[in-house]
VOBA-1610 file (N, C-alpha, C; in pm, whole numbers, padded with zeros to 5 digits, always signed):
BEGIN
Unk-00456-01225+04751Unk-00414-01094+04797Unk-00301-01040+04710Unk-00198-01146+04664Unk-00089-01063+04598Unk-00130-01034+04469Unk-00224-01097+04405Unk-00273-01105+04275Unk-00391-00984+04249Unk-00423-00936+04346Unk-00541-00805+04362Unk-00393-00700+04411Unk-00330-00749+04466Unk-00245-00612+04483Unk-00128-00544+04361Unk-00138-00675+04255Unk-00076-00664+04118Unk-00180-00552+04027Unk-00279-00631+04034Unk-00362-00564+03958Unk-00400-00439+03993Unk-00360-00403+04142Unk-00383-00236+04157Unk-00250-00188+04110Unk-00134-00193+04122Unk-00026-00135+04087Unk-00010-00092+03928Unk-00100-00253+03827Unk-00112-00208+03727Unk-00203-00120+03681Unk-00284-00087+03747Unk-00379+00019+03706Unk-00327+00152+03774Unk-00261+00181+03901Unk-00218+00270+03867Unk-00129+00290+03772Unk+00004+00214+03721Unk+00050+00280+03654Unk-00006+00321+03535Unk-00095+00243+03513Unk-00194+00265+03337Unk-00240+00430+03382Unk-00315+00437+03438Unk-00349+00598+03492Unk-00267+00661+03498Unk-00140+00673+03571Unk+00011+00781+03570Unk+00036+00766+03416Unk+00056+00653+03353Unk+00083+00626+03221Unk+00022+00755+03150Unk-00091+00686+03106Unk-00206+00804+03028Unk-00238+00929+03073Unk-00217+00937+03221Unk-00253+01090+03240Unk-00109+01198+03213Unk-00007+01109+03233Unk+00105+01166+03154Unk+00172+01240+03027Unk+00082+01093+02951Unk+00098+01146+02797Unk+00022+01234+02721Unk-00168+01240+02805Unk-00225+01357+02763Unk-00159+01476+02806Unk-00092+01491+02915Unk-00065+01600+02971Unk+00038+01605+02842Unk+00141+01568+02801Unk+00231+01588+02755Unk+00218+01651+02628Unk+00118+01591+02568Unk+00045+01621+02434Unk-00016+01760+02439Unk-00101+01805+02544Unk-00143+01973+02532Unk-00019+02043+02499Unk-00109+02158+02394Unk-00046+02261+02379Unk-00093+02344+02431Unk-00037+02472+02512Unk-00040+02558+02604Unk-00139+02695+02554Unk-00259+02753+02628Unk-00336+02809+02506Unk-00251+02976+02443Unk-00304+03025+02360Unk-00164+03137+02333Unk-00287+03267+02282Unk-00258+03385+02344Unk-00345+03465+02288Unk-00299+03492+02142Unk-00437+03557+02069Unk-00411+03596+01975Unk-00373+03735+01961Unk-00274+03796+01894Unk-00257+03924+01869Unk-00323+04014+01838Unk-00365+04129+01921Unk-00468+04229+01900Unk-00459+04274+01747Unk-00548+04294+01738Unk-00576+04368+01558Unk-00497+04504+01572Unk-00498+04587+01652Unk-00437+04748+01728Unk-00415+04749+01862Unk-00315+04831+01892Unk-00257+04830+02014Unk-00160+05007+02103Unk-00185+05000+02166Unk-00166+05143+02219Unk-00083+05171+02357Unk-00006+05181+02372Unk+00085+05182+02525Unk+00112+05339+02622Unk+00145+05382+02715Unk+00176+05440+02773Unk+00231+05399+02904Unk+00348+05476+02920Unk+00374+05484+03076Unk+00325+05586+03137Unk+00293+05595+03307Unk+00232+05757+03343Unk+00295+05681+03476Unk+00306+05821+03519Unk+00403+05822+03600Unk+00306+05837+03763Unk+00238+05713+03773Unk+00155+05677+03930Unk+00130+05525+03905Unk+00088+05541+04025Unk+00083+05377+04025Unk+00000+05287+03933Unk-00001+05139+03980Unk-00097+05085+03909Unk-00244+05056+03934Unk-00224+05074+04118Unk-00332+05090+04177Unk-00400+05215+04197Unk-00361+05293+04166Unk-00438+05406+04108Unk-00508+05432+04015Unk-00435+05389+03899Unk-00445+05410+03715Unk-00573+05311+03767Unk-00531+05171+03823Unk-00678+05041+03797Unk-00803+05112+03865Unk-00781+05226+03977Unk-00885+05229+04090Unk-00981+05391+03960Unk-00893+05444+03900Unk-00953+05491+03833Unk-01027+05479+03691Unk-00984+05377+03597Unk-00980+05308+03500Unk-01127+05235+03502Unk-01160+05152+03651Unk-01231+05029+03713Unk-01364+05153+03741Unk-01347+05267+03780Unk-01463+05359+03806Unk-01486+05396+03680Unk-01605+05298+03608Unk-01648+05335+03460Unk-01719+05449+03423Unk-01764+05555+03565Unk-01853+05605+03527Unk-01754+05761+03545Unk-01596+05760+03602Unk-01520+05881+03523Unk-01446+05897+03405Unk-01483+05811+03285Unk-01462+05799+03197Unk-01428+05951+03146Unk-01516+06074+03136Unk-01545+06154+03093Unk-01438+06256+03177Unk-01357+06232+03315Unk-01253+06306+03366Unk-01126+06293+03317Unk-01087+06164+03254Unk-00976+06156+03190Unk-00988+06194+03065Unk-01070+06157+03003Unk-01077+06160+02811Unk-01191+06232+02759Unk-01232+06358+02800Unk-01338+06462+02801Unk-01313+06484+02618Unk-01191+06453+02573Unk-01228+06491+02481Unk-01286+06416+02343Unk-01291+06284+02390Unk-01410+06149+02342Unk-01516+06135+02423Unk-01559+06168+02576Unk-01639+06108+02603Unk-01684+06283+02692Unk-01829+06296+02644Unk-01930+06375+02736Unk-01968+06398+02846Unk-01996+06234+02864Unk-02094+06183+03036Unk-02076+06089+03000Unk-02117+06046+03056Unk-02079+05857+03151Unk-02197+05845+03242Unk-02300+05731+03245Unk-02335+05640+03334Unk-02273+05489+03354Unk-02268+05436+03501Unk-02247+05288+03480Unk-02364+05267+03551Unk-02419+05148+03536Unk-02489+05011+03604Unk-02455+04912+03640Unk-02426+04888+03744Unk-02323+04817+03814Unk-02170+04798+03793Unk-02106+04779+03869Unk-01970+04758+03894Unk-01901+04611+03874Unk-01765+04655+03797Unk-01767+04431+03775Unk-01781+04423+03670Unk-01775+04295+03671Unk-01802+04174+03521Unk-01937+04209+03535Unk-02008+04237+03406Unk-02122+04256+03352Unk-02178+04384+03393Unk-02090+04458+03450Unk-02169+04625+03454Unk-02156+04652+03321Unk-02262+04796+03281Unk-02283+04843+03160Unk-02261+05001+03181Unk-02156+05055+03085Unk-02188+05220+03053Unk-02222+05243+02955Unk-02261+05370+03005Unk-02402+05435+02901Unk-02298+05561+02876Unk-02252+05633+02732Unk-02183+05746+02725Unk-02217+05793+02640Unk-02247+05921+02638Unk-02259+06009+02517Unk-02102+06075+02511Unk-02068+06059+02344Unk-01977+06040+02292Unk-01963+06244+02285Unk-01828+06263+02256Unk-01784+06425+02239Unk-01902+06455+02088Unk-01908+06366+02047Unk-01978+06378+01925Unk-02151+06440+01902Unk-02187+06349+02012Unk-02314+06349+02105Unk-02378+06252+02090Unk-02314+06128+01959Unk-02365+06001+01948Unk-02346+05925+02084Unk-02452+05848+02114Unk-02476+05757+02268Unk-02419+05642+02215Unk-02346+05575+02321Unk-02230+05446+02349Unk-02249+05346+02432Unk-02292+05238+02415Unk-02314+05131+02587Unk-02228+05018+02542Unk-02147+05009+02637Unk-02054+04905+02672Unk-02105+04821+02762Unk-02017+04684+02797Unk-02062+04576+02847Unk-01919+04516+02901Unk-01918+04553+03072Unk-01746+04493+03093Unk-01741+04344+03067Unk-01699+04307+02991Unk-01718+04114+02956Unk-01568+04064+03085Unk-01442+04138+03100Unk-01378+04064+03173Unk-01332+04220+03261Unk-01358+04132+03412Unk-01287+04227+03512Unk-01195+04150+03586Unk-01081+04198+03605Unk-01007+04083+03691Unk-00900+04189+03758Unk-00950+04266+03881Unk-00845+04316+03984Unk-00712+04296+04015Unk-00725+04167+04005Unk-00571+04095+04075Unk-00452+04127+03948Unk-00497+04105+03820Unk-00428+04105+03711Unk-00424+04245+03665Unk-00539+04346+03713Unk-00540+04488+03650Unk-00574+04469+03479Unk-00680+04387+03488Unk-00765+04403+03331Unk-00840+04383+03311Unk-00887+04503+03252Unk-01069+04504+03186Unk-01122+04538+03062Unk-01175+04447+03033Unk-01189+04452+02906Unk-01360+04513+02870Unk-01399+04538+02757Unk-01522+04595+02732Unk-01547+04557+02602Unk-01682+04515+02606Unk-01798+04488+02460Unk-01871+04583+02410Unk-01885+04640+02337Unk-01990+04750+02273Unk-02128+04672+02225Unk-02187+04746+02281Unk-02344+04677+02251Unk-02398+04716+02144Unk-02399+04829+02065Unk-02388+04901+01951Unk-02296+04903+01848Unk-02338+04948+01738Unk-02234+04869+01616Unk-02172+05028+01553Unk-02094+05061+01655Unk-02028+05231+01614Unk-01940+05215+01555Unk-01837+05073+01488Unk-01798+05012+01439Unk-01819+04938+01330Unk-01786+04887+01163Unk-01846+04778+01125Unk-01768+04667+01127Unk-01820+04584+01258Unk-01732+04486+01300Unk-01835+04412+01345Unk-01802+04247+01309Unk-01851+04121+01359Unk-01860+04122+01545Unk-01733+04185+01602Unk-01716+04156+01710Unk-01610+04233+01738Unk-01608+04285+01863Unk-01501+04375+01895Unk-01491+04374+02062Unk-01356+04373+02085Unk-01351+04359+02207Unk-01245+04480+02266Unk-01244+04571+02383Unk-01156+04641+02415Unk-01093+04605+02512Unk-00957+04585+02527Unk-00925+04513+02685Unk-00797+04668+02708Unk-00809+04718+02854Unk-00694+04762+02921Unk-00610+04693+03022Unk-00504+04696+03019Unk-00419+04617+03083Unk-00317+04685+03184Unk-00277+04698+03321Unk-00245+04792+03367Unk-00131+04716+03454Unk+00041+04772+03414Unk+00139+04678+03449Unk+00211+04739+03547Unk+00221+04752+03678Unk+00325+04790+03750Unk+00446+04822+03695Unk+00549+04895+03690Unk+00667+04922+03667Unk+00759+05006+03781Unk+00729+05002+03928Unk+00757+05021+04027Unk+00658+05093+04113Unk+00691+05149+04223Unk+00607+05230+04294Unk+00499+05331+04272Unk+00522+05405+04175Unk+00445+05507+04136Unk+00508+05539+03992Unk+00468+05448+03912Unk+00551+05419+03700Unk+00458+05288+03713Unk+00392+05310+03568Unk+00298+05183+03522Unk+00322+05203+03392Unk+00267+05065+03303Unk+00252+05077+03176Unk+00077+05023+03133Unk+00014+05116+03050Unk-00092+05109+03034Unk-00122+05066+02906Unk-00189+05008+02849Unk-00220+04937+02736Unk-00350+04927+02658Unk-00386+04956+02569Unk-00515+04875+02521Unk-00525+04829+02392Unk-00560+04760+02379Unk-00573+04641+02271Unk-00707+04639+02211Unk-00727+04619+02109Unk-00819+04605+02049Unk-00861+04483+01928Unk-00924+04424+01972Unk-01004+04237+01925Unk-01133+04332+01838Unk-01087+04252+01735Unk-01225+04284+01649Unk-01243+04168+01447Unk-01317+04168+01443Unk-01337+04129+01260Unk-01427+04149+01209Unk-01353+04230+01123Unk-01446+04314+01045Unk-01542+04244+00939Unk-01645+04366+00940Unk-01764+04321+00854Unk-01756+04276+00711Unk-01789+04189+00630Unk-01768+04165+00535Unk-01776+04298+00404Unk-01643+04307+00303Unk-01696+04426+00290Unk-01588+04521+00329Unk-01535+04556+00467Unk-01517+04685+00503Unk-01372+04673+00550Unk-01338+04805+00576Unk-01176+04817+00575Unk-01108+04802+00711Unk-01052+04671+00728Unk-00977+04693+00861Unk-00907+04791+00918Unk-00847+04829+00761Unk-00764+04944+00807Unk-00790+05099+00848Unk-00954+05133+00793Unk-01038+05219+00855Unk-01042+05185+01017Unk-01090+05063+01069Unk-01093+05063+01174Unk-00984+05028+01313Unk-00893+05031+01184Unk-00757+04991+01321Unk-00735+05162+01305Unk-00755+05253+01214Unk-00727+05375+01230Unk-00789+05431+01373Unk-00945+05413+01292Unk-01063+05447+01434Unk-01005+05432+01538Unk-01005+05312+01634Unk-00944+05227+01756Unk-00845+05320+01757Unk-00765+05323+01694Unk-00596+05362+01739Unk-00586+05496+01797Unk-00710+05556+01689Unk-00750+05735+01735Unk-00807+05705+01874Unk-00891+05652+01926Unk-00945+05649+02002Unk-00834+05595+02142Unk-00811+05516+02114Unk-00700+05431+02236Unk-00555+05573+02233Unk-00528+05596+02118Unk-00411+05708+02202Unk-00489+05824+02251Unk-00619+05870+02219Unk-00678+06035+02320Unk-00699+05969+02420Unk-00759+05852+02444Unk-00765+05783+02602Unk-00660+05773+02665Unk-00542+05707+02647Unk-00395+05703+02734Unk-00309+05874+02728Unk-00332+05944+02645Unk-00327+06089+02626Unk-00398+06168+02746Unk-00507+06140+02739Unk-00603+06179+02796Unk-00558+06148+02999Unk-00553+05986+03018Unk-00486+05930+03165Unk-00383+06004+03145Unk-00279+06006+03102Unk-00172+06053+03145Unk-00165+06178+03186Unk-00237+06231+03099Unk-00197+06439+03173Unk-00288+06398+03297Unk-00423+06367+03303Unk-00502+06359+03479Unk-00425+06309+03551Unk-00356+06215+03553Unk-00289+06135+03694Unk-00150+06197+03662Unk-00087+06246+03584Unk+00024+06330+03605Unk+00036+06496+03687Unk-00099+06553+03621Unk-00091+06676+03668Unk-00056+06717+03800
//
């Protein structure tokens, strides 16, 4: 009995041991820095800015002057909008991350209106008291072999300030 009750003590500590030192050893994961980036404060909440932001299909009430019309198909992680652009070129996105609690959603373009490997749009929507937020969007992308980042951090950047341009005068007015 004392010799089975050794041998459990040593195995736990071998387990606290090792589960210790892996723990100790991770490094913590770290985002990477958006390629472009775009901020605003507007002066309403955050649950507002998210409750309007999260309705993909009024795209076209805040930022009429990028976007035409708007359909969505479903709501959430993995709904899709369908937009014809101010341009009249057609747009379908793909929400890849929705997350309420945090106030961020991010979007995939299914179309290559871009020349980019991959591109990701995330908005991020930060409380700053009662009715004051800070709004954000970021832009993940790498570019096509070939082509100018700096064309397309222009693009994005045009695009992400008429959008927070765009929120701010609607939820201010």
């Amino acid at each position: 009995m004392k010799n089975k009750m050794s041998r459990l003590l040593v195995l736990a500590f071998l387990i606290i041991g090792t589960t210790t030192v892996s723990i100790a050893q991770m490094k913590p994961a770290k985002m990477l820095p958006p390629n472009t980036k775009r901020e605003v404060s507007i002066k309403a909440s955050a649950n507002v800015v998210w409750k309007l932001i999260a309705s993909l299909e009024k795209v076209e009430e805040y930022v009429p002057a990028l976007v035409k019309s708007s359909l969505a198909d479903g709501n959430g992680l993995d709904a899709v909008r369908e937009m014809v652009m101010a341009d009249g070129k057609p747009r379908l996105e793909e929400v890849q991350i929705y997350d309420p609690a945090n106030k961020t959603i991010a979007f995939k373009p299914f179309d290559e209106y871009l020349p980019t490997e991959y591109l990701s749009v995330y908005y991020r929507i930060i409380a700053q008291g009662p009715n004051k937020c800070k709004v954000s969007m970021s832009g993940y992308f790498k570019a096509k072999d070939g082509e100018s980042e700096g064309k397309i951090i222009k693009q994005l950047g045009s695009e992400f300030s008429k959008t927070l341009k765009g929120l701010k005068t609607y939820l201010e007015k």
